[in-house]
ZARO-265079 format. One record per residue (C-alpha): residue in one letter; x, y, z. Coordinates in pm, whole numbers, plus 50000, padded with zeros to 5 digits. Layout:
N
AXYZ/...
//
This chain:
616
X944295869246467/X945265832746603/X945115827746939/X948245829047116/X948135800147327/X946845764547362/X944835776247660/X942935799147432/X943065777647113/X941135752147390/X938555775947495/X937725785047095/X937575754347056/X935525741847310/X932645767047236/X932375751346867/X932215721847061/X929615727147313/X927805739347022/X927535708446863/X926795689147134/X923525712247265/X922335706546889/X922795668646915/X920725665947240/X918415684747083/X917545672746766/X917265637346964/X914785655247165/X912785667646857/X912205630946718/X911405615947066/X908475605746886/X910325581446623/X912205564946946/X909395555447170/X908015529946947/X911645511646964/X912255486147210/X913655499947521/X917055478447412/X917935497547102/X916725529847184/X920145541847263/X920655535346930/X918635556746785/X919325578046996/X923365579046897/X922225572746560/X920315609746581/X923385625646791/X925535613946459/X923315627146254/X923075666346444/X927185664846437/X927385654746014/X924905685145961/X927795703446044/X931895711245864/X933855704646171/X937125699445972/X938475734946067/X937595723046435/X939205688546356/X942615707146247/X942415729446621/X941865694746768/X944635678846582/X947015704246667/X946125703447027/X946955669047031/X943055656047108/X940975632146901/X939195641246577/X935945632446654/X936675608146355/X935545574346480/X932605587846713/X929915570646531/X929215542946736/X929055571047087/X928905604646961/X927655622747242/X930355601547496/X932805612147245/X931915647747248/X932135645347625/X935555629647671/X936985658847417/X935425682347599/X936825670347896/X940015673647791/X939225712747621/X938485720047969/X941635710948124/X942955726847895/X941425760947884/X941715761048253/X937975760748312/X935815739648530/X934625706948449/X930305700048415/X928275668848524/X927955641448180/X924825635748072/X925785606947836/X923825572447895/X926825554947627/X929515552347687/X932665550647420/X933085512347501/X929065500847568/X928395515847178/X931155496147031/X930145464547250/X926085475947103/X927365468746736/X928745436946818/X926205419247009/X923235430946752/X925595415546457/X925485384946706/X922165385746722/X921335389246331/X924575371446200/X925285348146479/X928455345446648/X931815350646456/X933385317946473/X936695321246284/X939585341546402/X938565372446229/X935235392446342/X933845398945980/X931355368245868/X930945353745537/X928115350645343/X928255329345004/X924895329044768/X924385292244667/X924515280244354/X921465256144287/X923895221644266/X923735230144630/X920165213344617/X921785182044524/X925305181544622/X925405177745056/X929355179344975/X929575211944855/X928065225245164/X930435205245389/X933555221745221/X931835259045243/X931645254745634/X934605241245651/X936475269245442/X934655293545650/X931355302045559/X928955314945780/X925695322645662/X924165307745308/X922395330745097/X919315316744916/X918025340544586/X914865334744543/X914665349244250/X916505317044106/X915705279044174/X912375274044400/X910785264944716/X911855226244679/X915465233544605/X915735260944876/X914285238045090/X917065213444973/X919635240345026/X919015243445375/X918445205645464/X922135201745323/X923215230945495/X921945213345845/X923705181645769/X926835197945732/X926865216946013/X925925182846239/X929135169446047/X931575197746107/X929835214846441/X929645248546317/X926295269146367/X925565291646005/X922825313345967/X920165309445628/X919785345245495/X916525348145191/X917045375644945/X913235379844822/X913485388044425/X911415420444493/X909395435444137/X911595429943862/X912215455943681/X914035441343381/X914305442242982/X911655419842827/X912155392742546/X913815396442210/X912185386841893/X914345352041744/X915855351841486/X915325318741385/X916845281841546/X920475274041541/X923125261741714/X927125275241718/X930065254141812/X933855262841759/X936855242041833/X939765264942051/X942575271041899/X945755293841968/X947305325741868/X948695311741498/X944805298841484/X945725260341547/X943255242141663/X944725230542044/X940995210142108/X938015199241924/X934595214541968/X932625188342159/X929345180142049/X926345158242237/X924305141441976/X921225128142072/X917905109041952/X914965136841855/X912395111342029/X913805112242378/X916945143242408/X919075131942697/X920885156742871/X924675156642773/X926585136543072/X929825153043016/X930625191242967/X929805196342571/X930005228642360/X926735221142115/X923455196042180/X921945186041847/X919265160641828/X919205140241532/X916665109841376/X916695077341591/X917955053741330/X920655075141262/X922205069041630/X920655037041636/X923055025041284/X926045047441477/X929865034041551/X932695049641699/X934735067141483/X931985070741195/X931575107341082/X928265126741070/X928375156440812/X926115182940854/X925205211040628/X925505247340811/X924295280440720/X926645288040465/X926295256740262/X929475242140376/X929495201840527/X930835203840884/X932265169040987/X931675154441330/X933785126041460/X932085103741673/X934145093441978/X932235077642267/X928485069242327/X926835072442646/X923305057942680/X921335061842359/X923515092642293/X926965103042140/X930005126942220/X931515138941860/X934165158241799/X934575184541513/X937955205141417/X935695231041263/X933435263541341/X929925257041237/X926405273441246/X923965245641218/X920245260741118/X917355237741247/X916395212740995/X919685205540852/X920335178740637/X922815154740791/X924445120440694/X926165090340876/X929405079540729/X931405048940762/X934805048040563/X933675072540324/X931045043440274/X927315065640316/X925315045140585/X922095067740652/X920355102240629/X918845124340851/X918165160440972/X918825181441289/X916325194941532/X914735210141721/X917165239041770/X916825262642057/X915745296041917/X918495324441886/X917995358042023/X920275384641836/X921195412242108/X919965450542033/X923315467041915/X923155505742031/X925575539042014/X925255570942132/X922985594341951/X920775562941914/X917145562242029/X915345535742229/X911855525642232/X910775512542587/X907575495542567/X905065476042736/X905255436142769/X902755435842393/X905625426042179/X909215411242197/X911595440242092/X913775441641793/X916775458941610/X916405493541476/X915005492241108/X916545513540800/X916025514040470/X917855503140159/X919765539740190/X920775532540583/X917945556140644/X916225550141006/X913005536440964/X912105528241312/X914045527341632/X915185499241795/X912975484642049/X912525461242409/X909865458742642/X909785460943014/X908475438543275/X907435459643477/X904205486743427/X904435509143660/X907175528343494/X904945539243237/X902985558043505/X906055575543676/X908865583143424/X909245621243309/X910995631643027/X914745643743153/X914965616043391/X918305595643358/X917675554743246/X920845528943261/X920545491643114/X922735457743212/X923875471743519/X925135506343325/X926785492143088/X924295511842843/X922635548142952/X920535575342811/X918055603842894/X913865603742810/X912955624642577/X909185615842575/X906595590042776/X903295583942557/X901395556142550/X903045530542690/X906235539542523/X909385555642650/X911345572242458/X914955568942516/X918555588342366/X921395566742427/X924235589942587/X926425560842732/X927665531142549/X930725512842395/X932385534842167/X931805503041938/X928325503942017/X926505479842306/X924625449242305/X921815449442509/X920245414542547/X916595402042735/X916455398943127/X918955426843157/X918565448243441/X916695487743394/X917635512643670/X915945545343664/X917475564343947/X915205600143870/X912175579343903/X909965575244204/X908365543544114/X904885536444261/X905215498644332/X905935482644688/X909025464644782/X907265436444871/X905455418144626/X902545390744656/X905305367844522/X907355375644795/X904835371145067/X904025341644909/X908015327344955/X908225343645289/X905255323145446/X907375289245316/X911135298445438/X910095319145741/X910075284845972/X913635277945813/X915795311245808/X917455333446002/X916855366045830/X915335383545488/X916275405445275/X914365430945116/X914985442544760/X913725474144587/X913735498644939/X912935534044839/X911305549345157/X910985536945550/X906955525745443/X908535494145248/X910865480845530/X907005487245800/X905515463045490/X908045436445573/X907855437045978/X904125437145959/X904255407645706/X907055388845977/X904065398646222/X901395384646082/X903275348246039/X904165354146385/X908175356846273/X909005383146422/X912135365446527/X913455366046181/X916055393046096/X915615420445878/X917825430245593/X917625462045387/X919265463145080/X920465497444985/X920255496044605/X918275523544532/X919125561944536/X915885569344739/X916875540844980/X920455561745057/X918925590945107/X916335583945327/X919165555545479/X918375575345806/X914385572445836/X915055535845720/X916985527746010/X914485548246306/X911955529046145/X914145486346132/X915185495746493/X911545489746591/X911605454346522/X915195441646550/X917635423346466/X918655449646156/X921035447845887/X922165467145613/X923375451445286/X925355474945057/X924045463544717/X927175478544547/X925745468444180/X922635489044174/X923825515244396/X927045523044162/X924195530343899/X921695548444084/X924065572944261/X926805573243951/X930145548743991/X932335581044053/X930475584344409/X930355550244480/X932915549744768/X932035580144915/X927885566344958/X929005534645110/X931865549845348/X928395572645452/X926505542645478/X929155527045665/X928975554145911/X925735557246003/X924595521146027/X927415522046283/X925785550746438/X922945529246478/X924595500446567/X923045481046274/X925575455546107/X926435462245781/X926785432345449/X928915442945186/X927745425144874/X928045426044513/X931135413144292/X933145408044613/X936095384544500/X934185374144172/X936985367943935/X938215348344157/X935195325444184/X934475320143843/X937935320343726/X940095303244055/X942505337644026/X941705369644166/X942285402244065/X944705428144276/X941315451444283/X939735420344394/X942005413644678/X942355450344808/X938565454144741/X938165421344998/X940715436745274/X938395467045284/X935325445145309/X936665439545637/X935225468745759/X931845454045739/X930365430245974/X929475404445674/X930685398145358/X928955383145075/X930665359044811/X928585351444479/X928215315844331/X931535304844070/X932935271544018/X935965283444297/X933455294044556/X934915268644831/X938375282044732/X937445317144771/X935915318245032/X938925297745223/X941145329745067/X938565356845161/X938905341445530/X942395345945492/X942495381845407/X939665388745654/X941825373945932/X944815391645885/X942995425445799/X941465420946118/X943925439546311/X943755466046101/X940145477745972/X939425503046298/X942995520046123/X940715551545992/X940425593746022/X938435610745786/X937335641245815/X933945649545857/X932405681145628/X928605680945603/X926655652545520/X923555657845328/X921645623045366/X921725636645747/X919135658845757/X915905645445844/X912165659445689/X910765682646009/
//
């Protein structure tokens, strides 16, 4: 029977609530032992972090709806002071139910754990110094080594903090980065922070067997198949290849006397695959080399024959090369099978016989060995960030079998150096690599923070803090990047165990993650992540493909933009290289300003998390 009045509704629903917050007090009790190893200044943290984590072990939404109708808060933004939340709603239940009110207990209160999250995203991120309280992080592109001016017109469109990858470039051009990065910031008076992303083990698809050397150029042409502008081609002496100096489709080198005995306007023909003479224009020379023009597609093998013309007059002879070697991609469809092998061979199409019969299965190594020790049969395996999927049927010998139960209805190309994701796999291999440690000992005097790739388990983010220890950095940051399915799920431990050595931060590594937990649950594991970084007061970096049509393209999406409003919810946002990066991130600090207003505009409900329970 419903109760009859609100006084009664109140005192229902004040015993659910006093419930909940005797089992938050407790289980904060039971894991004293994970707080007393955190500084005395973020214990509180922890400590609201494991009163979140007591209240999403439970389905409050029927209490939510007796709250709602009451007219009392939801308990829907309590993350950042759960327990002072819980108290001011009880508070009010009280009144309410015409009972007595009981001493607080509470040590947070509702506006000291908002100002918590702020001044540890100060102290990891720096200071927000644009009219909008979410920072922005671009990853440089490596012209950033050599180009001071593009990092003048990042800070001044708004960037905050550079990210270096260090699984790109090197130590001399990250160095270069930053140096850059300090001259700007003398010329424009903004402070930005240097983040390093450390590469982590690479767990990638190997090389692919060539096909032979060649080079392809095609002119553009329109919808009636008009040509609208020539394919541009660099040719250059064999003895000493210059680099082109202008933006060219195809590079061939050619014999010295050929370029030597060259005029503008001469023609070079050269022979392609298919026997046919493709005629190249010559138009301009720069240094020792030539830009030519040709109105026609061509495939040009290494060792072509080629020959200099001058008014249909022959002048000299020649060939073409060296060619770069062509890899042809792996083309797979469902049903297919996949051989997964060790790094003892470059891979290779599937073979058949004259009948179409399969001989063998297609093939491509990985780079990394420890999968051979830890993948079962069963266990799920995704290629090029998902773009290709199957299931393991057997693991012998250094060879994984895989069926392919995801691809293009077309079929899939998978290519080298495309990333492997095995999300059923608990792969015995630390985060931190001796290539890492090996970068961290030359950036830690330069940066602000790292992040670590490849978490699985609290052990991997202890490697990292003991390695800041031992180069006395202990100052440095710490990032976690939550790409992994084991990192989500034991998001919880991860944090009890950062808060020891602060500052903290999150990164939501959208890519991976989308694969590892499946893309249909993407939003729901980063609004959880969301949640309980905020219950720890840890600031959050939303990351992957943020605004990224937009910076290689100069247009963005409507996904794109409404994707970037939400981002707003984050304490950092991270922009990937593109030829527009300076423009988008001048729109992205647009959007994030007038979003700003808005982003605490939120009321889930809260059923039962399950990445909140914690091992005994």
């Amino acid at each position: 029977m419903p109760p009859s009045s609100p006084a009664e509704s109140a005192s229902l629903a004040l015993q659910s609530l006093e419930a909940l917050r005797l089992h938050a007090i407790e289980l904060a009790r039971h894991h004293e032992a994970d707080i007393q190893p955190i500084p005395e200044s973020h214990r509180t943290s922890a400590r609201n972090l494991l009163h979140y984590l007591s209240l999403r072990r439970h389905d409050i939404r029927d209490l939510q709806r007796q709250l709602k109708l009451l007219g009392l808060s939801r308990l829907a933004s309590a993350e950042a002071h759960t327990l002072a939340s819980l108290d001011a709603v009880g508070r009010a239940l009280r009144a309410l139910a015409g009972v007595a009110p009981t001493p607080e207990t509470a040590n947070l209160a509702i506006a000291d754990g908002e100002a918590l999250l702020h001044r540890h995203a100060d102290e990891l991120l720096g200071p927000s110094q644009a009219d909008h309280a979410t920072r922005i992080m671009v990853t440089l592109p490596p012209e950033a080594a050599s180009q001071p001016l593009l990092l003048r017109q990042l800070v001044e469109a708004g960037l905050d903090i550079i990210r270096i990858n260090c699984a790109h470039d090197g130590p001399d051009a990250w160095l270069a980065m930053i140096a850059n990065l300090r001259a700007a910031e003398r010329a424009t008076g903004r402070k930005c922070q240097v983040y390093a992303d450390l590469a982590g083990p690479k767990l990638r698809t190997g090389a692919i067997a060539p096909i032979g050397r060649m080079v392809e150029f095609r002119p553009q042409r329109d919808s009636w198949g008009r040509v609208t502008a020539p394919a541009r081609i660099w040719l250059t002496p064999r003895s000493r290849v210059e680099a082109p100096a202008i933006d060219v489709d195809a590079t061939l080198p050619v014999d010295d006397g050929l370029i030597r005995a060259a005029n503008a306007r001469d023609i070079v023909d050269v022979e392609d695959s298919r026997g046919s003479q493709r005629h190249l224009r010559l138009k301009e020379r720069f240094g020792d080399s030539w830009l030519a023009l040709s109105f026609q597609r061509g495939y040009i093998p290494d060792g072509s024959p080629c020959q200099l013309y001058r008014e249909d007059q022959p002048i000299t002879q020649g060939t073409v090369g060296p060619l770069p070697e062509v890899c042809q991609p792996i083309q797979l469809r469902i049903g297919d099978q996949l051989l997964v092998t060790g790094e003892d061979g470059p891979g290779r199409p599937a073979r058949h016989d004259e009948a179409g019969r399969l001989i063998e299965p297609a093939r491509i190594p990985c780079t990394l060995d420890a999968v051979f020790a830890s993948a079962r049969p069963g266990q799920a395996v995704w290629f090029d960030d998902g773009r290709i999927g199957g299931r393991i049927l057997a693991n012998r010998d250094r060879v994984i079998t895989v069926e392919i139960s995801h691809a293009s209805p077309q079929g899939s190309k998978l290519r080298a150096e495309k990333g492997i994701n095995l999300p059923d796999t608990d792969l015995a291999i630390p985060a931190l690599t001796e290539q890492d440690k090996a970068h961290l000992a030359i950036l830690a005097p330069h940066v602000d923070m790292v992040g670590l790739s490849f978490v699985r388990h609290p052990d991997d983010l202890a490697d990292l803090q003991r390695e800041l220890g031992r180069l006395d950095a202990r100052h440095i940051g710490s990032v976690v990047k939550v790409e992994t399915r084991q990192a989500f799920e034991h998001l919880p431990e991860i944090l009890l165990t950062g808060l020891r050595h602060p500052p903290l931060g999150v990164m939501v590594a959208r890519g991976d993650l989308a694969v590892e937990v499946g893309f249909e649950r993407l939003s729901e594991v980063q609004e959880e992540m969301l949640m309980l970084c905020e219950a720890a007061h840890v600031p959050v970096i939303w990351a992957t493909q943020v605004l990224e049509t937009m910076a290689k393209r100069g247009i963005p999406s409507r996904a794109e933009v409404s994707d970037a409003a939400l981002s707003a919810r984050a304490e950092c946002v991270m922009l990937n290289k593109g030829p527009y990066i300076v423009e988008t991130t001048e729109f992205l600090s647009g959007i994030l300003a007038r979003m700003d207003s808005h982003r605490s505009k939120r009321s889930p409900t809260m059923r039962r998390l399950a990445v909140s329970d914690l091992p005994a």
